[in-house]
C-alpha positions as CSV (number, residue, x, y, z in Angstrom):
1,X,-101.2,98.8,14.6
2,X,-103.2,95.4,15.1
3,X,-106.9,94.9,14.0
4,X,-109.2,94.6,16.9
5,X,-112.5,93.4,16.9
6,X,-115.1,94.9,19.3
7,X,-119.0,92.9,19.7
8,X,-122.0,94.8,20.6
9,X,-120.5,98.0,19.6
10,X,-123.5,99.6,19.3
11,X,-124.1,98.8,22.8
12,X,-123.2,101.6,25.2
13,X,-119.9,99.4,26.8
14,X,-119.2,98.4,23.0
15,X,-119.1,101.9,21.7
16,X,-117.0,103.4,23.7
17,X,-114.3,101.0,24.1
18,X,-114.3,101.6,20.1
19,X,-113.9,105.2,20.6
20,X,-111.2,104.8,23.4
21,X,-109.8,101.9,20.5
22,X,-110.1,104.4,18.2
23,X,-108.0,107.2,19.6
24,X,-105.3,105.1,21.1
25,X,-104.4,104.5,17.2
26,X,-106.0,100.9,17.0
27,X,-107.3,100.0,13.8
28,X,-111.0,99.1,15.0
29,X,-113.9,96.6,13.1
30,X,-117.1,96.8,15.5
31,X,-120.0,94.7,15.3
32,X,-123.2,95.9,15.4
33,X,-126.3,93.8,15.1
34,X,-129.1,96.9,15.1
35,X,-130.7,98.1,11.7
36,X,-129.7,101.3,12.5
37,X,-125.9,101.9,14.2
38,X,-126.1,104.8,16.9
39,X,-124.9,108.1,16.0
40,X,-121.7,107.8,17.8
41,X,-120.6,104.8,16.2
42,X,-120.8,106.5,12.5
43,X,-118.6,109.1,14.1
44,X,-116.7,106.1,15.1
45,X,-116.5,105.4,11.2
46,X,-115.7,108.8,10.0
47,X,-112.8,108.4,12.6
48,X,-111.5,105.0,10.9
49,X,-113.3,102.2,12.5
50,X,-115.1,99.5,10.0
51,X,-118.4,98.5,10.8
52,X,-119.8,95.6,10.4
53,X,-123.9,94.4,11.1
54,X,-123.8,90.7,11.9
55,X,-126.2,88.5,13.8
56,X,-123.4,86.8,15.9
57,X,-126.0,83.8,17.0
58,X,-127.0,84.2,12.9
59,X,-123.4,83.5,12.3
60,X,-123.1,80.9,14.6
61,X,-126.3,78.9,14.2
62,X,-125.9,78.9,9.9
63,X,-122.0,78.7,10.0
64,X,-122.7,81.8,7.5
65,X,-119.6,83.0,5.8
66,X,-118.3,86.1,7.7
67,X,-115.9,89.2,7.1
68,X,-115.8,89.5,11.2
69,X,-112.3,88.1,11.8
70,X,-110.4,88.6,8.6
71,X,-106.8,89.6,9.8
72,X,-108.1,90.1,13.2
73,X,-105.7,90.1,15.9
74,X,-107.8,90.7,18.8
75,X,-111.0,90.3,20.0
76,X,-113.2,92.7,22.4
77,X,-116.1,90.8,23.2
78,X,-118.5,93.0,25.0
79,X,-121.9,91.6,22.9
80,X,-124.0,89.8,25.4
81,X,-127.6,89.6,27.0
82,X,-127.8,92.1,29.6
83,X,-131.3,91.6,31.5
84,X,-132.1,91.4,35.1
85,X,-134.9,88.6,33.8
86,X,-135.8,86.3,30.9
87,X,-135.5,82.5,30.1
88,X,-132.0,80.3,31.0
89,X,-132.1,79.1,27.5
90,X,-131.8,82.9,26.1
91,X,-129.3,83.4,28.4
92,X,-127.3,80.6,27.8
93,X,-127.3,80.7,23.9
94,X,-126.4,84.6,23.4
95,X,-123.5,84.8,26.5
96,X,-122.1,80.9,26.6
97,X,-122.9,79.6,23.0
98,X,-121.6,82.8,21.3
99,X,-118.8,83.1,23.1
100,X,-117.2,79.9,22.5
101,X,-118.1,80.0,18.8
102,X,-116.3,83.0,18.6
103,X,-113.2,81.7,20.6
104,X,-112.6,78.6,18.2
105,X,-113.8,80.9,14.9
106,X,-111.2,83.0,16.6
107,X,-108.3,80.7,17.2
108,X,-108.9,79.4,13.8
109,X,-108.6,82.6,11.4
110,X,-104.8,83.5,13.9
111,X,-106.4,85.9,16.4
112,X,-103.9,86.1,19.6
113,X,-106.0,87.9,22.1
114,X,-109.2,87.4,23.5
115,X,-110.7,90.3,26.0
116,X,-113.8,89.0,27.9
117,X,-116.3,91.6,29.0
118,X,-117.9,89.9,32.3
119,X,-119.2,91.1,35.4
120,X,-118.2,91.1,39.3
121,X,-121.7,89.7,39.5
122,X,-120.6,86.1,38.6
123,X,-119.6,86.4,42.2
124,X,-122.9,86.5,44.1
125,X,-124.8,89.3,45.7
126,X,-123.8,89.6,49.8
127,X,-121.4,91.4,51.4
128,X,-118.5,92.5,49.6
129,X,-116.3,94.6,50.9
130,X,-113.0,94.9,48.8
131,X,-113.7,91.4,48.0
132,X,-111.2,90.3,45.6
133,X,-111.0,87.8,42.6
134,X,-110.1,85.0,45.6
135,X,-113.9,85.7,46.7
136,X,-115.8,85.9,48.7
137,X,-118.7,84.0,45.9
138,X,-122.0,83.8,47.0
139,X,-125.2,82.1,45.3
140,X,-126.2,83.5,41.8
141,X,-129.6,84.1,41.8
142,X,-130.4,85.2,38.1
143,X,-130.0,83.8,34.9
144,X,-127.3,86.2,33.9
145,X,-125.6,85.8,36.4
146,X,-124.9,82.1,35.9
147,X,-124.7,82.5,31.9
148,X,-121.6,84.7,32.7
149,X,-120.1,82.6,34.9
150,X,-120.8,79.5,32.6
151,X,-119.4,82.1,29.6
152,X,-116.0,82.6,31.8
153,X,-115.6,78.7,32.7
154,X,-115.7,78.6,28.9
155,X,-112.7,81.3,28.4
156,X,-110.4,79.6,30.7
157,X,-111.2,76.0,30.0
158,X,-110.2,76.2,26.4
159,X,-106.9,74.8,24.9
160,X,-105.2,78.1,24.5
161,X,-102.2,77.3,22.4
162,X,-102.2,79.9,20.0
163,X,-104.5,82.4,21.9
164,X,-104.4,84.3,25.2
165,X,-107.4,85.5,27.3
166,X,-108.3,88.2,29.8
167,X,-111.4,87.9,31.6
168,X,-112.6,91.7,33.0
169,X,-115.2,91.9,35.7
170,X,-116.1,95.9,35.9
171,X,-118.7,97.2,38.6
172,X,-121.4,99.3,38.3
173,X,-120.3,101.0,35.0
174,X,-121.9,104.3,34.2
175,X,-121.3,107.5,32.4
176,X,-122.6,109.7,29.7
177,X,-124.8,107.8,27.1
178,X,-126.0,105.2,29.8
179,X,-129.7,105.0,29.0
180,X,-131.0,101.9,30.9
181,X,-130.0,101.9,34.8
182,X,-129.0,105.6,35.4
183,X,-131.3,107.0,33.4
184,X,-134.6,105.2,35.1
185,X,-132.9,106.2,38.1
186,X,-133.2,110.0,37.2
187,X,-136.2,109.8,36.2
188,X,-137.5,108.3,39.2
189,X,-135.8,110.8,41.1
190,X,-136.8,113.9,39.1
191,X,-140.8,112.5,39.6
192,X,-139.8,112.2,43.6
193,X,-141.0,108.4,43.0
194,X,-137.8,106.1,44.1
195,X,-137.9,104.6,46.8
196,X,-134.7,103.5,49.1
197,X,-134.3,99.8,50.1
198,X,-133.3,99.5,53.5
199,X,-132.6,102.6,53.5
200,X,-129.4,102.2,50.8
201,X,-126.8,102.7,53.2
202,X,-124.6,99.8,50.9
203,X,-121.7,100.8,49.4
204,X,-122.0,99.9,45.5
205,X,-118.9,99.6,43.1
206,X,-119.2,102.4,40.2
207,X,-116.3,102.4,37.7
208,X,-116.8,105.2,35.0
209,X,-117.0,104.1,31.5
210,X,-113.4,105.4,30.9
211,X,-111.5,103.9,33.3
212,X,-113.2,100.4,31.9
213,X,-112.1,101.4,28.4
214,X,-108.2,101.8,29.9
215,X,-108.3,98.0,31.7
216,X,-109.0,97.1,28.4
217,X,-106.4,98.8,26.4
218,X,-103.9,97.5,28.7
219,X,-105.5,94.0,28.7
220,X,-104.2,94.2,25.0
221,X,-101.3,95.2,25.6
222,X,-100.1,93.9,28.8
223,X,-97.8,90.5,28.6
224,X,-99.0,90.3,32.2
225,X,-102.9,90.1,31.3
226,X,-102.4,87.0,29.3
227,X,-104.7,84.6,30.9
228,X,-105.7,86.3,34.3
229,X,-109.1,87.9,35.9
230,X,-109.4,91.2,36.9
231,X,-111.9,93.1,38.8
232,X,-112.6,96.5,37.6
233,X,-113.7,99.1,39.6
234,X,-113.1,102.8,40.9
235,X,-111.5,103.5,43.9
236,X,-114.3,105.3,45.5
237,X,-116.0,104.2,48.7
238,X,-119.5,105.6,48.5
239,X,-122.9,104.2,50.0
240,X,-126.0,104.2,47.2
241,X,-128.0,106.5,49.7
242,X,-124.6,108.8,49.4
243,X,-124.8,109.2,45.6
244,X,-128.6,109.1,45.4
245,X,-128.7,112.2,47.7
246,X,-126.0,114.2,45.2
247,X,-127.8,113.1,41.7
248,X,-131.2,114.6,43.6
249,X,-129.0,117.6,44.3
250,X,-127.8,118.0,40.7
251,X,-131.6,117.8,39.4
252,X,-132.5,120.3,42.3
253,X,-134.7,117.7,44.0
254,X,-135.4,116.4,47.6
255,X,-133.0,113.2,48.3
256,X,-135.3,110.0,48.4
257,X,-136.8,109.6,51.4
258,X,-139.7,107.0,51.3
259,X,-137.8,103.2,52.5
260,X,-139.2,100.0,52.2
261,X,-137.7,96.8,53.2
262,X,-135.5,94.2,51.9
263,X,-138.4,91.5,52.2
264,X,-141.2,93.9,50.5
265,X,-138.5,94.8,47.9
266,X,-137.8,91.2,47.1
267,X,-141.4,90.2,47.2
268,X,-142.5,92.6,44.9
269,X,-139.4,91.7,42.7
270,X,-140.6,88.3,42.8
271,X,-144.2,88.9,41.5
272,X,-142.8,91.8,39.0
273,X,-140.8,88.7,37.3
274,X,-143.5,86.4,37.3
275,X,-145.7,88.8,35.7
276,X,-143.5,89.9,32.8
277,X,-143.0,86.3,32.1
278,X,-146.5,85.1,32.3
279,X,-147.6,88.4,29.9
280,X,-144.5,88.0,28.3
281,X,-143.9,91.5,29.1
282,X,-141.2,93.2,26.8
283,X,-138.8,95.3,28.7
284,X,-137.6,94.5,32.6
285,X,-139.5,95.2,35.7
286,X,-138.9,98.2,37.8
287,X,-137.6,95.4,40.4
288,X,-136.2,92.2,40.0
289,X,-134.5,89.2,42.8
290,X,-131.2,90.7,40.8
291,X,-131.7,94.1,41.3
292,X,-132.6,93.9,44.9
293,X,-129.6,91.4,45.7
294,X,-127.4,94.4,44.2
295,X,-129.0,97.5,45.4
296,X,-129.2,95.9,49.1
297,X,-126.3,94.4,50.1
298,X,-123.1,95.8,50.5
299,X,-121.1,95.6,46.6
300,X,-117.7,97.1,46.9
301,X,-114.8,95.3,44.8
302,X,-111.2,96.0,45.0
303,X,-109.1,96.4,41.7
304,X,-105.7,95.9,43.5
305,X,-104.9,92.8,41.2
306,X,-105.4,94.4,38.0
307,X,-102.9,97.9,39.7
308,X,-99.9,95.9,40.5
309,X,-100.3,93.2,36.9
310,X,-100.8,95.5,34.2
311,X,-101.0,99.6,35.9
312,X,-104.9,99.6,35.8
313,X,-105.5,103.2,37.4
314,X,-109.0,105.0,37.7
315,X,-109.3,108.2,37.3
316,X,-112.5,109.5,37.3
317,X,-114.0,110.2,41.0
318,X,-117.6,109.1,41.1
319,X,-119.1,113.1,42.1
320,X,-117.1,114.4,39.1
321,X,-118.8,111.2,37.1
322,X,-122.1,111.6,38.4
323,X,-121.9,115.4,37.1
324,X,-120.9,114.6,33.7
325,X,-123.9,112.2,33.8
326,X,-126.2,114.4,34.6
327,X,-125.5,117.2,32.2
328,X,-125.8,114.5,29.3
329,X,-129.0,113.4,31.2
330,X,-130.4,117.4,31.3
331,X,-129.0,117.5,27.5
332,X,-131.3,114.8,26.4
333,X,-134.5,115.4,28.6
């Protein structure tokens, strides 16, 4: 079985595509950059995998001698800054610069196959409604947004002779292990603190960590992946007020009911941002321009491309998700 190579694998996307790697009988190298690799990628070890802690933008800045892609034959790259704020530069050095280092690093040590972890937010926040790869696109309004677009342009626009691409854009991904969006959520719910933004009746676009793991797989394998896009995302049609109102169930809580609007929302986004960045504030606000563009519009994506290319098929309904969320949630609280 070929050697695949998965970035930010301690990351909670990059771990469990190396897991899911792992027990599809892939031989599996994942990069890590923390001192200290979470718990469930030593298991990922013990199971077979090879890990590796590299500095990718280390790597790429002091051209520093690297085991990385040694007989690799495929690449998962799912490393990336993942931040509703911060400075373009940032941005565009860890998701643009990176990327195309390791694309020609790539092309140059034999690798065939290059999996591109992006995001259905390179196409705007408005109102998407089984919007497709063919659009609608609407105005990106954060830095990571347009670093993952610019990151993209640079996957298809390279001389791919010896290597093919596929570029995945999942949703909303969630599931157990998730401990930056859901899990502020729960909290804020379990304090009876979070408010809804126009009242969140939006539908949003959740795709559960597994079914992500699967478009990948078959990315790999697929002769009809080979340089396409696909959105990723569960089949479910369910407003943000709809799945807010069954996590407050699960945690035996009243469903939010304080709303504020859009332009409060955004305003107070605005001055959250401006604030972290004049205190240089570690973290990311509560709110943020990107997190209100998402959380108020309607965000709905349809996976219909990526069914009839290469038999993407979720399987993991978003109440039966949620629950298996929450127990890990209870677990670790």
């Amino acid at each position: 079985m070929k050697l695949v190579l998965v970035t930010g694998a301690s990351g909670f996307v990059g771990r469990n595509i190396t897991k899911a790697l792992l027990k599809a009988g892939y031989r599996v190298r994942a990069q890590y950059r923390r001192a200290k690799p979470p718990k469930e990628l030593l298991e990922a070890a013990q199971g077979g995998a090879e890990l590796i802690r590299a500095d990718l933008i280390d790597e790429m800045t002091h051209d520093i001698p690297s085991k990385l892609l040694d007989g690799v034959a495929a690449i998962v790259h799912t490393a990336a800054m993942v931040s509703t704020t911060g400075p373009r530069s940032a941005f565009d050095l860890i998701n643009v610069d990176v990327t195309r280092w390791l694309l020609e690093k790539g092309a140059e040590s034999g690798c065939r196959r290059f999996v591109y972890i992006s995001s259905t937010a390179v196409q705007g926040f408005g109102h998407h409604m089984f919007s497709s790869e063919e659009g609608p696109y609407f105005r990106l309004v954060s830095n990571y947004q347009k670093s993952k677009k610019a990151a993209e342009n640079v996957v298809t626009a390279l001389d791919h002779k010896t290597m093919s691409f596929t570029v995945l854009r999942p949703g909303f991904v969630y599931g157990p292990g998730d401990t930056k969006i859901l899990k502020s959520v729960f909290d804020l719910l379990a304090a009876e603190k979070l408010p809804l933004i126009n009242g969140f009746n939006v539908h949003n676009c959740f795709l559960y960590i597994d079914d992500l793991s699967q478009a990948v797989m078959l990315s790999l394998e697929s002769p009809n992946a080979r340089n396409e896009i696909f959105n990723i995302a569960g089949d479910d049609l369910v407003t943000l007020r709809e799945a807010l109102a069954t996590a407050a169930e699960l945690l035996n809580k009243p469903a939010p009911r304080v709303n504020i609007p859009v332009w409060v929302a955004e305003a107070a986004g605005r001055v959250l941002e401006g604030l972290f960045w004049l205190f240089r504030i570690k973290g990311e606000p509560t709110l943020s321009r990107y997190l209100v563009g998402q959380l108020s519009t309607d965000y709905h994506f349809t996976s219909d491309k990526a069914k009839r290319l290469i038999g993407f098929a979720p399987t993991m309904e978003w109440q039966n998700g949620l629950k298996k969320v929450m127990e890990a949630y209870k677990e670790e609280n």
